[in-house]
DSSP file (Angstrom, degrees, kcal/mol; ACC not computed):
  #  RESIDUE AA STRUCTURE BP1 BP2  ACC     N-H-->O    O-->H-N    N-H-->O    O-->H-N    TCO  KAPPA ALPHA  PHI   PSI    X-CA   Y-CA   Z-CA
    1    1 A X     >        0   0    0      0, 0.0     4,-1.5     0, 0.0     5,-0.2   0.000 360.0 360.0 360.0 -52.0   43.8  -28.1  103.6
    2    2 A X  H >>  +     0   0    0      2,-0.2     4,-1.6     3,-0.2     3,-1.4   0.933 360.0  59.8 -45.3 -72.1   43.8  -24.1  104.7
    3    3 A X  H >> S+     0   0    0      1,-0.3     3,-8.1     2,-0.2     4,-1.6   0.742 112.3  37.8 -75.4 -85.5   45.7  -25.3  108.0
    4    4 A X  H 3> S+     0   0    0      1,-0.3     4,-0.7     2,-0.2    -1,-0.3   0.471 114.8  50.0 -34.5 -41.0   48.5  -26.6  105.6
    5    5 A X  H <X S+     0   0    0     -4,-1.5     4,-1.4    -3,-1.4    -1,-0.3   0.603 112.4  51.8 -67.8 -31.0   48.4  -23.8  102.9
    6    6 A X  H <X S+     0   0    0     -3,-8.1     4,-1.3    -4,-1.6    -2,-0.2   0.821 107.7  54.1 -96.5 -12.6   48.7  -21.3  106.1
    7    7 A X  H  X S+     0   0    0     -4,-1.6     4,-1.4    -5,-0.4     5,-0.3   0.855 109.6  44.7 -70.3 -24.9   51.9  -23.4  107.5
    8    8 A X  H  X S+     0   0    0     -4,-0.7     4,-1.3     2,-0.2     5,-0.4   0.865 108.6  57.8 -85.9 -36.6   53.8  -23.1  104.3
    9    9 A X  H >X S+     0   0    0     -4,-1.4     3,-1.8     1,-0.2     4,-1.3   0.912 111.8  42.2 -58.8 -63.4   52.8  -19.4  104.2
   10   10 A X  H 3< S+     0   0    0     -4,-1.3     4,-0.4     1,-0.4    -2,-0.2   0.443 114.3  47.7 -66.4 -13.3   54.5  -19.0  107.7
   11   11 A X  H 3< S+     0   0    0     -4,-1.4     4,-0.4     2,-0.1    -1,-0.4   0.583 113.4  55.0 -97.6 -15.2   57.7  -21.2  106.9
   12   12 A X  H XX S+     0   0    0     -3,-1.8     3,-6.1    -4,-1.3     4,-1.9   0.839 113.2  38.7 -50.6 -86.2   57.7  -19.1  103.8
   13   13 A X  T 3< S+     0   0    0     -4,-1.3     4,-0.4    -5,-0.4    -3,-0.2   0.181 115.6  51.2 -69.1  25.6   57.8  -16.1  105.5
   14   14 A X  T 34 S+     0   0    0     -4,-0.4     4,-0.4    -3,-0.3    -1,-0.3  -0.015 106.2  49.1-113.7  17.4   59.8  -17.0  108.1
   15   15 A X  T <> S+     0   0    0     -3,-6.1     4,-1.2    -4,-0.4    -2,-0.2   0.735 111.6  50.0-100.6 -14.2   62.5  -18.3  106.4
   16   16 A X  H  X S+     0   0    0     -4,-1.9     4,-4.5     2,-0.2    -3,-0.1   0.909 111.6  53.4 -67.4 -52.7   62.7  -15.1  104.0
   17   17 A X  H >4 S+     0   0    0     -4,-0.4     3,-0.6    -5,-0.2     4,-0.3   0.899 117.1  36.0 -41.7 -77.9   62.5  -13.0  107.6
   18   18 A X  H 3> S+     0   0    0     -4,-0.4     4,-2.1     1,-0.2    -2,-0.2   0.542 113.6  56.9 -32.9 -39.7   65.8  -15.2  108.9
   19   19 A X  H 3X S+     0   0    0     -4,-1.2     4,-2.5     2,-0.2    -1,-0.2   0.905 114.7  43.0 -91.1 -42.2   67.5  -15.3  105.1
   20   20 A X  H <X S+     0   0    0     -4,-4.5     4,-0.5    -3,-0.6    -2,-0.2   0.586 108.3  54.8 -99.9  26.3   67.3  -11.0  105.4
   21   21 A X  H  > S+     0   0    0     -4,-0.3     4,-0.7    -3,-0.2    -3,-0.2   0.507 118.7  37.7 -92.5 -28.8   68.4  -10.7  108.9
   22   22 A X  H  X S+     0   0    0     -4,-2.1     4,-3.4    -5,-0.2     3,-0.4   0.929 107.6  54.2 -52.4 -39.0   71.3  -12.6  107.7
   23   23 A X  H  X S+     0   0    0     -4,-2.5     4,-3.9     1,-0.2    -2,-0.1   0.956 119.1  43.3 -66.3 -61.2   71.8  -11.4  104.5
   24   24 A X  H  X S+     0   0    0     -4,-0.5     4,-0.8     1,-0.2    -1,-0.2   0.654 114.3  48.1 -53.0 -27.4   71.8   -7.7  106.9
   25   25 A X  H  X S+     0   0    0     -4,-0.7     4,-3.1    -3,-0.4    -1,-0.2   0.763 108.4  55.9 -88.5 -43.3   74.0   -9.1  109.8
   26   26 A X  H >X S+     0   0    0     -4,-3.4     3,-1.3     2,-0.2     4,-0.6   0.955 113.5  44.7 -48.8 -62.6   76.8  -10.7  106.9
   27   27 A X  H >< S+     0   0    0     -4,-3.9     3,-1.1     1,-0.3     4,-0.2   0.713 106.8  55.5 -60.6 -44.1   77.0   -7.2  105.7
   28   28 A X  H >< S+     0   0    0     -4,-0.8     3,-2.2     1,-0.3    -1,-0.3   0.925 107.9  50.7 -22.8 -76.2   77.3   -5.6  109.1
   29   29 A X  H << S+     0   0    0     -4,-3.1    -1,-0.3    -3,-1.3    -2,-0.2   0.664 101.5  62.6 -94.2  -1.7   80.3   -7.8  109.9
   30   30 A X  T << S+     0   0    0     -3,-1.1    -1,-0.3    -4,-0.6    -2,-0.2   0.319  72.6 125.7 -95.0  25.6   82.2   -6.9  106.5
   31   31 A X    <   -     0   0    0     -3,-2.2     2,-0.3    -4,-0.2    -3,-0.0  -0.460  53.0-147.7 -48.9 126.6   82.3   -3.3  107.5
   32   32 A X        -     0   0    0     -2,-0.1     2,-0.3     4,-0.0     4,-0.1  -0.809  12.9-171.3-106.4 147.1   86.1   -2.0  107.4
   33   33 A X        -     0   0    0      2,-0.4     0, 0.0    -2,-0.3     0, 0.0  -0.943  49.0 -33.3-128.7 153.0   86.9    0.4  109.8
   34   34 A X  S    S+     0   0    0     -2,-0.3    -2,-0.0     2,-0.1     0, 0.0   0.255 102.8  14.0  66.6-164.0   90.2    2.1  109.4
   35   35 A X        -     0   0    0     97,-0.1    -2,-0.4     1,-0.1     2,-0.3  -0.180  63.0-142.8 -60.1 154.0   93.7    0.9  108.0
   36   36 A X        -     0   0    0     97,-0.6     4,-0.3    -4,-0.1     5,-0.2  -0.767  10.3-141.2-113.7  99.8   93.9   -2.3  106.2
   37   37 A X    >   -     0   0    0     -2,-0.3     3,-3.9     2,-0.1     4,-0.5  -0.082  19.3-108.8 -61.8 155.6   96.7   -4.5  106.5
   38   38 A X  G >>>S+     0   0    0      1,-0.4     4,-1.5     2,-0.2     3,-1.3   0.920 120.5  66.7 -26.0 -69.5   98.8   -6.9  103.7
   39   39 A X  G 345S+     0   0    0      1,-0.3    -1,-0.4     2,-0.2    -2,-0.1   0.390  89.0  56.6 -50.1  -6.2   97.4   -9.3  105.0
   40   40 A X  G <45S+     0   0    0     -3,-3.9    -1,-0.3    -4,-0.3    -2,-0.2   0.964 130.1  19.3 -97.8 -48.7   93.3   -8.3  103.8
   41   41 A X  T <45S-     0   0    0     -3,-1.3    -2,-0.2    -4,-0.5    -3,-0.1   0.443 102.6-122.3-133.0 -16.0   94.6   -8.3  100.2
   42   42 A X  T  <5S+     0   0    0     -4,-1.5    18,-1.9     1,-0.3    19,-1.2   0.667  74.5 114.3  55.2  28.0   98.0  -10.4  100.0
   43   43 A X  E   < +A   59   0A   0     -5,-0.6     2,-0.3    16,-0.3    16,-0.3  -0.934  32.6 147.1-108.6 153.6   99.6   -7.9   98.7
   44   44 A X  E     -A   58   0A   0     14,-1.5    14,-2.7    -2,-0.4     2,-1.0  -0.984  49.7 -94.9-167.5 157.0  102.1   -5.8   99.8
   45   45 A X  E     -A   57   0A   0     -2,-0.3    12,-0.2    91,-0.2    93,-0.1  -0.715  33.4-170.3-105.4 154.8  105.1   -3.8   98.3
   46   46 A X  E     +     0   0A   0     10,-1.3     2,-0.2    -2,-1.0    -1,-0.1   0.723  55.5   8.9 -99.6 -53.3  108.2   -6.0   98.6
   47   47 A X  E     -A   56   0A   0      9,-0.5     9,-2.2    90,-0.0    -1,-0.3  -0.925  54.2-151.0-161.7 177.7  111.3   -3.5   97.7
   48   48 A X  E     -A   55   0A   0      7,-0.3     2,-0.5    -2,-0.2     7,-0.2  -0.968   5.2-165.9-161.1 119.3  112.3    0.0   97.1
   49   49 A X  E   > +A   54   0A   0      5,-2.8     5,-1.5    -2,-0.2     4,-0.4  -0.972  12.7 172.4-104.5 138.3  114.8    1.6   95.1
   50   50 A X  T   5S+     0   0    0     -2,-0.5    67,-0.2    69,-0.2    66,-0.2   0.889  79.1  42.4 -72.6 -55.3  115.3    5.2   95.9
   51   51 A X  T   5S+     0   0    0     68,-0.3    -1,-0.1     1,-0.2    68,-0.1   0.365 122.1  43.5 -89.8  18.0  118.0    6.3   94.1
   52   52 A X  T   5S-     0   0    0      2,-0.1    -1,-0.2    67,-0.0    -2,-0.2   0.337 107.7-126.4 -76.4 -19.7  116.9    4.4   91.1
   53   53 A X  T   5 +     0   0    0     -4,-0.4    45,-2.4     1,-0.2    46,-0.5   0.987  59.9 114.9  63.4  64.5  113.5    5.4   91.5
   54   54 A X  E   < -AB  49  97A   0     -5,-1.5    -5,-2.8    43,-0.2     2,-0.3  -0.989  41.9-150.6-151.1 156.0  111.4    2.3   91.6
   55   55 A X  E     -AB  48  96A   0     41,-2.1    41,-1.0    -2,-0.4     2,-0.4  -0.808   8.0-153.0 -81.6 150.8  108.9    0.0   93.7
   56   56 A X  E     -A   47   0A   0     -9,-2.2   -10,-1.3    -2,-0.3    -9,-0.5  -0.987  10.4-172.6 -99.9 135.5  108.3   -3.2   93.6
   57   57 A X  E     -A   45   0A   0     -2,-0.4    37,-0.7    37,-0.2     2,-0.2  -0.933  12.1-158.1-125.1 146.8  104.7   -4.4   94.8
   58   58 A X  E     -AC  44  93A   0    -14,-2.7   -14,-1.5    -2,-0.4     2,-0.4  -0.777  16.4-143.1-117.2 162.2  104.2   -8.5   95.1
   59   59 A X  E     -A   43   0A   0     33,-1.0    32,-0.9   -16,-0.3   -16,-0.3  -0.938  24.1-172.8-131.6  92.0  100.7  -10.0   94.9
   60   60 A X        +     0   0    0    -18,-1.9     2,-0.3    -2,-0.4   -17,-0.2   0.503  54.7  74.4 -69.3  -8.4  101.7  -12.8   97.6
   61   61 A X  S    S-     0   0    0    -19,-1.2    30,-0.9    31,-0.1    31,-0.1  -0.831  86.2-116.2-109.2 172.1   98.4  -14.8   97.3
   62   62 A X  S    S+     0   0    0     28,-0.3    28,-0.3    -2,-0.3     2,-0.1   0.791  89.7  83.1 -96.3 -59.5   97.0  -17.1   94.6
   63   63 A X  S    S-     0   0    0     -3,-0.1    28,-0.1    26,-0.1    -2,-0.1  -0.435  86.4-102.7 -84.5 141.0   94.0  -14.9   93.7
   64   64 A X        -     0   0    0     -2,-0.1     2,-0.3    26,-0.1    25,-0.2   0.171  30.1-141.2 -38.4 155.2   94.3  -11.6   90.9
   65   65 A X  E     -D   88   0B   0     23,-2.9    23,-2.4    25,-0.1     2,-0.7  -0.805   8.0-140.4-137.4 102.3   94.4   -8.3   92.5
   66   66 A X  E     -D   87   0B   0     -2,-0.3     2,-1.4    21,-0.2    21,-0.2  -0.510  11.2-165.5 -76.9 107.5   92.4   -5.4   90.6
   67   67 A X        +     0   0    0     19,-1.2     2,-0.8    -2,-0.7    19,-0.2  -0.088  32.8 132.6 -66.5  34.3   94.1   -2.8   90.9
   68   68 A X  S    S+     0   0    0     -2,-1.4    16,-0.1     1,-0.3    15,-0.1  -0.835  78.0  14.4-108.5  91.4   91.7    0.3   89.8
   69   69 A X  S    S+     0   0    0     -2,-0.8    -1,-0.3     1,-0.4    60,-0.2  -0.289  97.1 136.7 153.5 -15.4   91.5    3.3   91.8
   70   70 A X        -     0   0    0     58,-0.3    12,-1.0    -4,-0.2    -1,-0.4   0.168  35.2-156.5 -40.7 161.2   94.8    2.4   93.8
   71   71 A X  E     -E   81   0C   0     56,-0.4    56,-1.9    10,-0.2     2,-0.5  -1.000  18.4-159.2-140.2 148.7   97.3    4.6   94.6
   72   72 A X  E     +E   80   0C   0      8,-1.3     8,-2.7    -2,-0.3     2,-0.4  -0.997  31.2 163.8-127.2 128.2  101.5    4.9   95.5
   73   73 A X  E     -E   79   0C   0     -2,-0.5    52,-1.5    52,-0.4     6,-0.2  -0.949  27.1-139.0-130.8 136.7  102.5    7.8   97.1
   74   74 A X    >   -     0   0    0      4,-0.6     3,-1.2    -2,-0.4     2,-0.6  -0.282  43.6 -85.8 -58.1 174.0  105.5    9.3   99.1
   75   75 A X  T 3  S+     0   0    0      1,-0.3    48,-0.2     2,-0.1    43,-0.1  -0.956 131.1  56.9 -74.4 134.0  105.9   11.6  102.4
   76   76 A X  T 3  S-     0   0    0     -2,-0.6    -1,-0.3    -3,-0.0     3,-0.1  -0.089 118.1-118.9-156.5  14.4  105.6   14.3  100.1
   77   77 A X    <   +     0   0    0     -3,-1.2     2,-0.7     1,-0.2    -2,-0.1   0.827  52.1 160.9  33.6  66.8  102.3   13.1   98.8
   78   78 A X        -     0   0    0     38,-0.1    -4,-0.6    -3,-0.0     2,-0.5  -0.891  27.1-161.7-100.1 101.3  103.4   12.4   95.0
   79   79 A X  E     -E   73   0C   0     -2,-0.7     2,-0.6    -6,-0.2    -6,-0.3  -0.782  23.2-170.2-114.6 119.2  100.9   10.5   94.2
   80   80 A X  E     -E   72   0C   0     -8,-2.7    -8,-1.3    -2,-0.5     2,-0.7  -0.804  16.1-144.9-117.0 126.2  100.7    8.1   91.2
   81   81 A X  E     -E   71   0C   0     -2,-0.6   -10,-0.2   -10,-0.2   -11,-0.1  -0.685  21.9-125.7 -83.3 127.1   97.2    6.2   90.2
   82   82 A X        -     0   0    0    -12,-1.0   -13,-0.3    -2,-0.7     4,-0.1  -0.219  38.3 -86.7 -83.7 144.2   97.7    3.2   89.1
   83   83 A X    >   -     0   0    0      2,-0.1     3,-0.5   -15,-0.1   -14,-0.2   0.064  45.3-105.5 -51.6 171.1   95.9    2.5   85.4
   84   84 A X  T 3  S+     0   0    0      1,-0.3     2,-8.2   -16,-0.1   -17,-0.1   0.400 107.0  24.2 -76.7-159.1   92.7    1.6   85.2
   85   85 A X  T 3  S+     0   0    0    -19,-0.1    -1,-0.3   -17,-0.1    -2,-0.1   0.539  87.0 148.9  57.8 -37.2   92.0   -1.8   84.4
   86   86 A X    <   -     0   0    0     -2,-8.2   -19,-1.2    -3,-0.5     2,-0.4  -0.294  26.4-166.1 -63.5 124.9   95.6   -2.7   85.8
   87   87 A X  E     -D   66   0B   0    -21,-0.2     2,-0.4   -20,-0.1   -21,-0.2  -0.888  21.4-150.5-144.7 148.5   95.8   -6.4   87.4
   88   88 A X  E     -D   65   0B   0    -23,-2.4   -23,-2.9    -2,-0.4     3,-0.1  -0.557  27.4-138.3 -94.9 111.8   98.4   -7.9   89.5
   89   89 A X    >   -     0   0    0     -2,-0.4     3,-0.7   -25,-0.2     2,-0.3   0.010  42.3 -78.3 -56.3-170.8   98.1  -11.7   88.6
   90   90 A X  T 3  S+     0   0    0    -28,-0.3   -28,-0.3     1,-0.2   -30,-0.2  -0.606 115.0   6.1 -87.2 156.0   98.4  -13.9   91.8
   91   91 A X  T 3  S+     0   0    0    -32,-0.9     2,-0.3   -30,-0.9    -1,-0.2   0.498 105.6 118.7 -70.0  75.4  102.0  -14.3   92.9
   92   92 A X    <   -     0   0    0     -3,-0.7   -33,-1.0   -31,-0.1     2,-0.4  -0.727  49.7-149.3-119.4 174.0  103.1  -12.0   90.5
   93   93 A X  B     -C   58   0A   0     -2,-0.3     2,-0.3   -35,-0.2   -35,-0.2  -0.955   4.3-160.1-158.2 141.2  104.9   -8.5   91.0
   94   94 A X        -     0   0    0    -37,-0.7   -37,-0.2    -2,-0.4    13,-0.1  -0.960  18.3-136.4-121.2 113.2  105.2   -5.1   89.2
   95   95 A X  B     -f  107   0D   0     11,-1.3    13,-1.4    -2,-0.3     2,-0.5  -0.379   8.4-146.5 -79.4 135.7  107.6   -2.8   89.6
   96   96 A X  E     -B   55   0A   0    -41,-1.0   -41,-2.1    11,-0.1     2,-0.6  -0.731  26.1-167.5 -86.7 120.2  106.2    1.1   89.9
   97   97 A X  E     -B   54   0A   0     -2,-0.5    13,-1.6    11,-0.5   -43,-0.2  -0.898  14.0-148.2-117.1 122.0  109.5    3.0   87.9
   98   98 A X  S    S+     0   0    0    -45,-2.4    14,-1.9    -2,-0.6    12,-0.4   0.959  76.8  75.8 -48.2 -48.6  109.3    7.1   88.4
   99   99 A X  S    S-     0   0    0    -46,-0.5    12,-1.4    12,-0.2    11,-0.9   0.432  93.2 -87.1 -64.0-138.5  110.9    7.8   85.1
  100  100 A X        +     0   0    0     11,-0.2     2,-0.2     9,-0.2    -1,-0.1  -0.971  60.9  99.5-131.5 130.8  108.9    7.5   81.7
  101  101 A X        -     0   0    0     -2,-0.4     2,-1.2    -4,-0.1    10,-0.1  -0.986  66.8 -39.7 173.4-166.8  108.2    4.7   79.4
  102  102 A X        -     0   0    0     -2,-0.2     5,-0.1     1,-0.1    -2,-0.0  -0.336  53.5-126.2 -84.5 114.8  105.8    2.1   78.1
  103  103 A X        +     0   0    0     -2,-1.2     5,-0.3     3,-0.0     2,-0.2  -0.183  35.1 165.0 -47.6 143.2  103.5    0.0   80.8
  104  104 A X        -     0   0    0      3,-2.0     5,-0.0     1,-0.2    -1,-0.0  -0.822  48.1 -83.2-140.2-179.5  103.6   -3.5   80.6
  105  105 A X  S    S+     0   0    0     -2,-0.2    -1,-0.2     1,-0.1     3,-0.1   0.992 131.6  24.1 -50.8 -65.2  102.3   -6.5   83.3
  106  106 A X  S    S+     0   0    0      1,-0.2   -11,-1.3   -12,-0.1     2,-0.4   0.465 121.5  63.4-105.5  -0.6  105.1   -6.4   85.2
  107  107 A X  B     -f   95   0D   0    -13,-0.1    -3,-2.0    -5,-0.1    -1,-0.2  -0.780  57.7-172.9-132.6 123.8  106.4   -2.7   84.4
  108  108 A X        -     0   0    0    -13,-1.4   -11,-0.5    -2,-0.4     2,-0.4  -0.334  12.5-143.4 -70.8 166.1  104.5    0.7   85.3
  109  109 A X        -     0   0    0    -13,-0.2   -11,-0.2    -2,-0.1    -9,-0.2  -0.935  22.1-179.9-132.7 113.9  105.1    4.3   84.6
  110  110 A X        -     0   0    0    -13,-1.6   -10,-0.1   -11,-0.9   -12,-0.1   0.270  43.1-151.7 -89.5   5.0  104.5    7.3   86.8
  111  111 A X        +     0   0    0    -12,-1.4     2,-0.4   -14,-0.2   -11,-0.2   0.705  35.5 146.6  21.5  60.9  105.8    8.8   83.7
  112  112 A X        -     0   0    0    -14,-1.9    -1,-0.2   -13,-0.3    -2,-0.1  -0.888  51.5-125.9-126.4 174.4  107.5   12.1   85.2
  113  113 A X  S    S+     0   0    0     -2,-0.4     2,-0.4   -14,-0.1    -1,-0.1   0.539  81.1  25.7 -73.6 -50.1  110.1   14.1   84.6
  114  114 A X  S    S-     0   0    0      1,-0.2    -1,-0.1   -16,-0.1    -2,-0.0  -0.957  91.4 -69.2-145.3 175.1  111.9   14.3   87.5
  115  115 A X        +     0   0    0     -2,-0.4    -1,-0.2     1,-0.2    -2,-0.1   0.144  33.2 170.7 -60.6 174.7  112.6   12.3   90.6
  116  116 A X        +     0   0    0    -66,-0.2    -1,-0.2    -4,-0.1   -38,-0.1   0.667  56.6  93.7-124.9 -39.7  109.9   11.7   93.5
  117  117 A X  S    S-     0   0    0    -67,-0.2     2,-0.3   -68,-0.1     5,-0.1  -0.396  78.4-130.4 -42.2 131.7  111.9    9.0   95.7
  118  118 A X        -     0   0    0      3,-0.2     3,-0.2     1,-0.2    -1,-0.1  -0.671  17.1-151.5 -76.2 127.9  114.0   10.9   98.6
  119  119 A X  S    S+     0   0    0     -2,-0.3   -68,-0.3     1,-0.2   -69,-0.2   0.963  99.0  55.5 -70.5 -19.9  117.5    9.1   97.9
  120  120 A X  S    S-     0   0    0      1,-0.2     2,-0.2   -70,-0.1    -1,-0.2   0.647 135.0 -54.8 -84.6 -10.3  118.4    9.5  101.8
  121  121 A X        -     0   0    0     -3,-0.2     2,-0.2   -71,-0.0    -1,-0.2  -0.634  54.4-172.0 166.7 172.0  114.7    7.4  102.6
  122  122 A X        -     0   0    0     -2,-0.2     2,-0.5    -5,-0.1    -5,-0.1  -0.776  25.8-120.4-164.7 154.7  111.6    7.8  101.8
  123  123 A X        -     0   0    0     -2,-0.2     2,-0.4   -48,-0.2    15,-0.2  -0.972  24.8-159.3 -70.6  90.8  108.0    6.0  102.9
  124  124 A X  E     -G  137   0E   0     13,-1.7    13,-1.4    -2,-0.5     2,-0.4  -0.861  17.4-162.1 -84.9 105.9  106.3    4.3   99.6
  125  125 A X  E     -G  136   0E   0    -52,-1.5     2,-0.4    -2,-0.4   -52,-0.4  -0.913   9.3-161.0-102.4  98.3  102.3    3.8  100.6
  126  126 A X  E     +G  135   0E   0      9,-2.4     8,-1.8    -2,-0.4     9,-0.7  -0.610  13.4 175.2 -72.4 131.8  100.2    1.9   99.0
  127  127 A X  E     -G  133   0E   0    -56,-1.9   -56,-0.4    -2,-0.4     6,-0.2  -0.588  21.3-122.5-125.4 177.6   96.7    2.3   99.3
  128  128 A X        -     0   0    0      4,-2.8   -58,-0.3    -2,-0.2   -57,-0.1   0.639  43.2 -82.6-133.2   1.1   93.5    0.9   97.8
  129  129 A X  S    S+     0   0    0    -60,-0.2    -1,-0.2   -59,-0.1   -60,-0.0  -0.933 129.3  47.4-109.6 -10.7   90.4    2.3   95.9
  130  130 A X  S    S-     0   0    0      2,-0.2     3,-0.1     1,-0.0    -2,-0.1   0.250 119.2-102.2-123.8  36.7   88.9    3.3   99.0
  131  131 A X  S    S+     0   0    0      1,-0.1     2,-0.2    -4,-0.0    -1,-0.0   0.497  76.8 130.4  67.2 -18.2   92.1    5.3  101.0
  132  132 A X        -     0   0    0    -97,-0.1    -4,-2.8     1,-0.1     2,-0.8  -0.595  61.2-119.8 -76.0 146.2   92.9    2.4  103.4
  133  133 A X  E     -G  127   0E   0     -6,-0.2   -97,-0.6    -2,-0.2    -6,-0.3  -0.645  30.1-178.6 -93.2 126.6   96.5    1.6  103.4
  134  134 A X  E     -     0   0E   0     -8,-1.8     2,-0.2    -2,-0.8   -94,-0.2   0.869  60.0  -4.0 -93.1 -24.8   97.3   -1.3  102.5
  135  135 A X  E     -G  126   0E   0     -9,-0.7    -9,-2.4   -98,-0.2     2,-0.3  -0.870  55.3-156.1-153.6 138.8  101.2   -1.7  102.7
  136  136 A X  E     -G  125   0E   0     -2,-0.2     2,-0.3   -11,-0.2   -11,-0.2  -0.780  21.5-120.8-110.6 152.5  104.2    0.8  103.6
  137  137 A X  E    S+G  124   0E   0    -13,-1.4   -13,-1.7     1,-0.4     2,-0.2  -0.948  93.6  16.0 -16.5  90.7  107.5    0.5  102.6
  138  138 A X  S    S-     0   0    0     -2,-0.3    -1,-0.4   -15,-0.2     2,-0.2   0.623 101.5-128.8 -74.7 153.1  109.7    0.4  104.8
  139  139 A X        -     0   0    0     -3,-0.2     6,-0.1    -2,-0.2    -2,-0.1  -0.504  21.9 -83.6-105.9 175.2  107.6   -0.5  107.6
  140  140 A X        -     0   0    0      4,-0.4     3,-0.3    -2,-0.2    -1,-0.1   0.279  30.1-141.9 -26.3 142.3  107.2    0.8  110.7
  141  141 A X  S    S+     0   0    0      1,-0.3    -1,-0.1     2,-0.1    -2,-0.1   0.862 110.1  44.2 -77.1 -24.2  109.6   -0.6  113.1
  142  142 A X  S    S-     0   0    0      2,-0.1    -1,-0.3     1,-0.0    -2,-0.1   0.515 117.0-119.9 -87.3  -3.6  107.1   -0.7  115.8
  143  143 A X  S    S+     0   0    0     -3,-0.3     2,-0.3     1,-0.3    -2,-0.1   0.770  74.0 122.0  65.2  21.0  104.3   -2.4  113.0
  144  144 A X  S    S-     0   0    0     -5,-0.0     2,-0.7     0, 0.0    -4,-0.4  -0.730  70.2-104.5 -76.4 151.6  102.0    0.1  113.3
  145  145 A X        -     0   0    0     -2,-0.3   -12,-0.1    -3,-0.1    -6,-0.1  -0.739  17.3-131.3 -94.6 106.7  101.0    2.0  110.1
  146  146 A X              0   0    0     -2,-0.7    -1,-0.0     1,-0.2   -23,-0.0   0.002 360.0 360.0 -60.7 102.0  102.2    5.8  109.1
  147  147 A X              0   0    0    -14,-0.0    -1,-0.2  -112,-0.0    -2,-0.0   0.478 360.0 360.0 -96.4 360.0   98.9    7.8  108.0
C-alpha cells in the first residue's frame, strides 16, 4: 500500500514539475522583441487625409481590439492617446480627425486647435500600449518600419 501511495506522490510531483516548466517555456516563447507588425493585431491604419486632417485605422480581423494606452503620432511627434476604454470592434474602422468635436465608435477627436498633418506628406504611426509600432501610414516602400 506505501509503494502505491509513494507512486502517486511521484506522478504528482512530476507532472506539477513538467506542467511549470511548461507553463515557464509558453511564457518564454511569447516574449516580443522589437517592432510589431499589422499582422500581430489585425489592425492597421488604412487611409490618410492630410489636408483634411484625418486617419483612418481598420481592425481587419474578427476579434475587438482594446485600444487603451495606444497612440497616433506624426514625424513631428504630435501625439494623440487614444481614450481609454476605446474599442475597435472586429472589422470595423475609426477615423482619428485633428480638429475638435464629440467621440463616437467610429469617430475620434485629437481635439486641437490647429493642424498636425504635413499637407505635402506626412508618416501617421500607430503604436500600441507598450511602444511597438504597430502600423505606419504610408508605408515604407522597402516594408521595413520608420522608428
Amino acid at each position: 500500500m506505501k509503494s502505491v501511495s509513494m507512486m502517486g506522490r511521484l506522478i504528482l510531483i512530476s507532472a506539477l514539475v513538467l506542467s511549470a516548466v511548461g507553463i515557464t517555456l509558453a511564457d518564454d516563447a511569447n516574449v516580443s522583441i522589437g517592432e510589431v507588425d499589422e499582422a500581430a493585431y489585425g489592425v492597421a491604419i488604412t487611409n490618410a487625409s492630410w489636408v483634411d486632417e484625418w486617419v483612418e485605422i481598420t481592425n481587419l480581423g474578427e476579434t475587438d481590439q482594446d485600444f487603451t494606452g495606444w497612440t497616433l503620432s506624426d514625424e513631428q511627434n504630435h501625439v494623440y492617446d487614444f481614450p481609454e476604454g476605446f474599442v475597435l470592434e472586429g472589422g470595423w474602422s475609426v477615423v482619428v480627425h485633428t480638429g475638435v468635436g464629440d467621440d463616437s465608435a467610429t469617430d475620434l477627436y485629437m481635439n486641437q486647435g490647429n493642424p498636425v498633418w504635413n499637407n505635402d506628406g506626412d508618416v501617421a504611426t500607430l503604436m500600441d500600449d507598450e511602444g511597438n509600432i504597430v502600423s505606419q501610414y504610408p508605408e515604407p516602400e522597402d516594408g521595413s518600419i520608420e522608428t
